[in-house]
C-alpha positions, 0 to 999 in steps of 0.5 A: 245450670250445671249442679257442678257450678259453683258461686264463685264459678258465677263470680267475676271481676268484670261482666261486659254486656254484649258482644260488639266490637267495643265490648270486645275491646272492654273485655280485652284490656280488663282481662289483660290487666288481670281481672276474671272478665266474661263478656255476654252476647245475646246472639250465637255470633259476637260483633253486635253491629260488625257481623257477617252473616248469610242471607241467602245460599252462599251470599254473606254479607254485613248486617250492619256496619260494613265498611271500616275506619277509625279503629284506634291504633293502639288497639290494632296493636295491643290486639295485634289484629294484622298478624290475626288476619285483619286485612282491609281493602280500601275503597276506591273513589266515590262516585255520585249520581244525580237526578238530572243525569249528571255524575261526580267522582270524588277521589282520595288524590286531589288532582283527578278531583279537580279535574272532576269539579272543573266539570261544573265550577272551576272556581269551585276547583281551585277552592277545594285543595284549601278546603280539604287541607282545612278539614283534615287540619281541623280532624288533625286536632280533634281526633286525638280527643277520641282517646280522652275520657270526656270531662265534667266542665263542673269540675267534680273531682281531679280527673276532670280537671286533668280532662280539661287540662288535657283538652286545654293542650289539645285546644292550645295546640289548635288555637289558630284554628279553634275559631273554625273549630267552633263554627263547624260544630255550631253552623249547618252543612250548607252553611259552612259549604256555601260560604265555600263552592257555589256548584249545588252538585258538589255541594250534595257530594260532600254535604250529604253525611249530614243526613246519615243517621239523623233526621237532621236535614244539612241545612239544620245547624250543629250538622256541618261537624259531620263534614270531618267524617271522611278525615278522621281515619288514621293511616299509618305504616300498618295498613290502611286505617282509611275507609275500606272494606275488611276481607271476609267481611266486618264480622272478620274483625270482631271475630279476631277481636274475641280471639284476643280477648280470649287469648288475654283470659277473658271468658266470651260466651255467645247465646248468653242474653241478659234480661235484667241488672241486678241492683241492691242498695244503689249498686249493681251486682250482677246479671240475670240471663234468659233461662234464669242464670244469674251471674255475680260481678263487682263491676258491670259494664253495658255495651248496649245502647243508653236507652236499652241499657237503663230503661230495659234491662235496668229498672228506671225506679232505681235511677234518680228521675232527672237522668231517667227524662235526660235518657228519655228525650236522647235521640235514637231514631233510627233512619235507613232501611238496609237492603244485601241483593245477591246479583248474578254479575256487576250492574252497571251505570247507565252513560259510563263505561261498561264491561269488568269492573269499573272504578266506581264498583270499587268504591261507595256511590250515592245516589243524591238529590240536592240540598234542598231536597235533603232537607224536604225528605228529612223533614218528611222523615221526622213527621214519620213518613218515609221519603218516596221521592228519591231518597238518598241511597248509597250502594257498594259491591264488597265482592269486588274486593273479597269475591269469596263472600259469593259464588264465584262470578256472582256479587253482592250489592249492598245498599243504604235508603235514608230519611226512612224513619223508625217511628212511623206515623202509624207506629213502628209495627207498621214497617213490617206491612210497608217494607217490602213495598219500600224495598222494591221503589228503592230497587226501582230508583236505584235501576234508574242508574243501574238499567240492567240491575233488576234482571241480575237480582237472585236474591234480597235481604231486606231490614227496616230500621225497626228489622235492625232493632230486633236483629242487632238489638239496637234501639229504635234501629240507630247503628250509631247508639244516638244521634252523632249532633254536638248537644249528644257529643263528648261531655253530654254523650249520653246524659250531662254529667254522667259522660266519663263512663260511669253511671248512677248504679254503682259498679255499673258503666257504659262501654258503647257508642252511646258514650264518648266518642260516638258511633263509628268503628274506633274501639275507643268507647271500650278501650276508655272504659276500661281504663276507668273501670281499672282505675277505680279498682285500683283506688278500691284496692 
């Protein structure tokens, strides 16, 4: 530490662990409110999960997430991201691939979609326009619960009983379909399709997010919610809030975030790890950081992830037991493998039209076994062997959308394996032996689709969901903080009765996807925590 620095140099209002997009967001409101704000990021580049980075000469590519949707529009506004320079390209249509050679687009328009399921259930065609209208009518109402701090339904103080009342309007304004609501939050994925369509193919279209980073498999119940992922963007007059890909890549976004922040007078410091919460008499007072710097804060608010959070970084002899076994058995197992190929020039799919850029470049395919075979690779999964036979596989080209990501003419291939467990049967060391080897069946499976990809390939990255821990410093590899399953959702998210962004360590919360309303790139974790933090200052003052 510089012999300058002072104590009050090292005190603040607010310390904000860790640099992603919600702590970033955190940091924004607390230093636009007035409080002396720092927020803390362990790498040299901020954005935790939304970063871009190289992984071969010239080729960038996002480590983590890298398709955006659901940032709360209040923060694209406060933030004022569009005139920074946010820019995001939506995606085009979907296209899946199956085992047996067949293939189905899945598109934004309902018309080319009825045309596409036409193909293999004409009763299936006329079913899906009420289907989707269902969803998103169901997404209509939950979606606005994302901005709420999630109550106590014990009822311990007045802001719970103001959560409930406003959950209660929520719930009065959907009352016809809260009937619905409920089955979908309870039912499994195939459950509530089936009753639905009778085409497996469409089925696995649609149902297959219900194994996306969880080892749940789609005939499992409480998976059938994750059918609202595709109906919970925002689309409004300031651009596409729907799935689409950020020009320059994610880490765009968290860049222009920290810009903000800094604008508002929050201070934002990269290589700055925190080893340890510093705890007195119950309450949480500061931080100690790599190489010995301690740094004071009356509050402290964790963008890290539950388990890392409170049994890393804290001492769990200072948690009270019973919420210390709560975090224990939270589930964050992480469950894909993350491959970036830079390839020479656009692969394309064996039976379809060639030549240029074909609309299935443009949007995000999936390679996808069935139902039944979901859940068979998932339960091979939770017994800690990862699938082999033909797992899931989703693969997209931001280059299409951003060529200047890569050497002009050249790609990039982003890819997602899933049912590859964490924690292996042999432990999770054991990934840095078998990775490689998963990687090349994984490139083998997708050239089954893609004939001429293997001779395009220039180079790989490749990340095992234990890669993904120590990169992004995500426990047990789990982009999304914890499984996204109704017992770890909304009043229950991380721990019963500790869901409104507080924590049992006085002056300490939590600001990350760990906390209501879940994973996803929606900035509404750091935006609602911050709202409570300035509320209990304002009580304090």
């Amino acid at each position: 530490m510089n012999a300058a620095t002072t104590t009050d140099d090292r005190r603040y209002d607010a310390i904000v662990i860790g640099g992603g997009h919600n702590g970033l967001v955190a940091g924004f409101y607390l230093a636009r409110a007035g409080l002396k704000t720092v927020v803390l990021e362990r790498r040299e580049i901020v954005g935790g999960a939304c970063v871009t980075e190289e992984f071969a000469p010239g080729f960038r590519a996002s480590t983590g997430a890298y398709v955006l949707s659901m940032l709360r529009e209040a923060i694209w506004r406060d933030m004022d991201l569009e005139r920074r320079g946010v820019h995001v390209d939506a995606a085009g249509p979907s296209l899946n691939l199956y085992p047996d050679g067949a293939h189905l687009y899945i598109h934004d328009e309902i018309e080319p979609n009825l045309e596409e399921i036409s193909r293999f259930s004409k009763r299936d065609a006329a079913a899906f326009p009420a289907f989707e209208e269902h969803l998103a009518a169901l997404a209509k109402n939950v979606v606005p619960a994302f901005d709420l701090t999630a109550p106590d339904p014990r009822v311990r103080s007045w802001q719970d009983l103001r959560g409930m009342a406003k959950l209660g309007m929520l719930g009065l304004k959907s009352r016809k379909l809260l009937q619905d609501a409920a089955f979908l939050f309870t039912t499994s994925a195939n459950q509530f399709l089936s009753e639905r369509f009778e085409s497996e193919h469409l089925k696995a279209a649609v149902g297959w997010h219900a194994i996306n980073d969880s080892l749940a498999g789609p005939s499992e119940n409480g998976t059938a919610y994750v059918l609202l992922h595709d109906h919970a963007g925002e689309e409004t007059g300031g651009g596409v809030r729907q799935w689409g890909f950020v020009r320059g890549g994610i880490g765009v976004l968290t860049e222009l975030m920290a810009e903000a922040a800094r604008e508002a007078g929050c201070e934002v410091r990269t290589g700055a790890e925190v080893e340890r919460v510093l705890v007195r008499d119950g309450r949480a007072y500061g931080v100690a950081l790599a190489g010995g710097e301690e740094l004071y804060g009356r509050r402290l608010l964790s963008n890290a992830d539950p388990k890392r959070t409170f049994l890393r970084l804290c001492d769990p002899a200072d948690l009270p037991e019973s919420f210390v076994g709560a975090l224990e058995a939270y589930r964050c197992t992480g469950t894909s493998i993350k491959i970036n190929l830079a390839v020479s020039d656009l692969p394309y799919v064996r039976g379809l039209p060639d030549g240029g850029v074909q609309p299935y470049h443009r949007g995000i395919m999936e390679l996808t076994g069935f139902i039944r075979e979901m859940d068979l690779q998932q339960a091979q999964a939770r017994s800690g062997a990862p699938a082999t036979d033909h797992p899931h596989i989703e693969v997209c080209f931001p280059t299409v959308h951003d060529p200047s990501l890569s050497p002009e003419g050249t790609h990039i291939m982003t890819i997602d394996v899933n049912s590859q467990p964490y924690d292996l049967q042999e432990g999770a060391e054991h990934w840095d032996s078998i990775i490689e080897d998963r990687a090349d069946a994984a490139v083998a499976q997708i050239a089954g689709y893609f004939p001429d990809l293997p001779d395009k390939i220039l180079h790989r990255q490749v990340l095992s969901p234990l890669d993904l821990e120590r990169r992004l410093a995500l426990t047990g590899g789990h982009a999304l903080h914890g499984d996204m399953a109704p017992d770890q959702l909304l009043f229950m998210r991380p721990v019963r009765g500790w869901a409104d962004y507080r924590t049992p360590l006085r002056g300490l919360y939590l600001c990350g996807a760990g906390t209501h309303p879940g994973g996803g790139v929606t900035g509404a974790n750091g935006k609602n925590c911050a709202r409570e933090v300035l509320r209990d200052a304002k009580r304090r003052r």
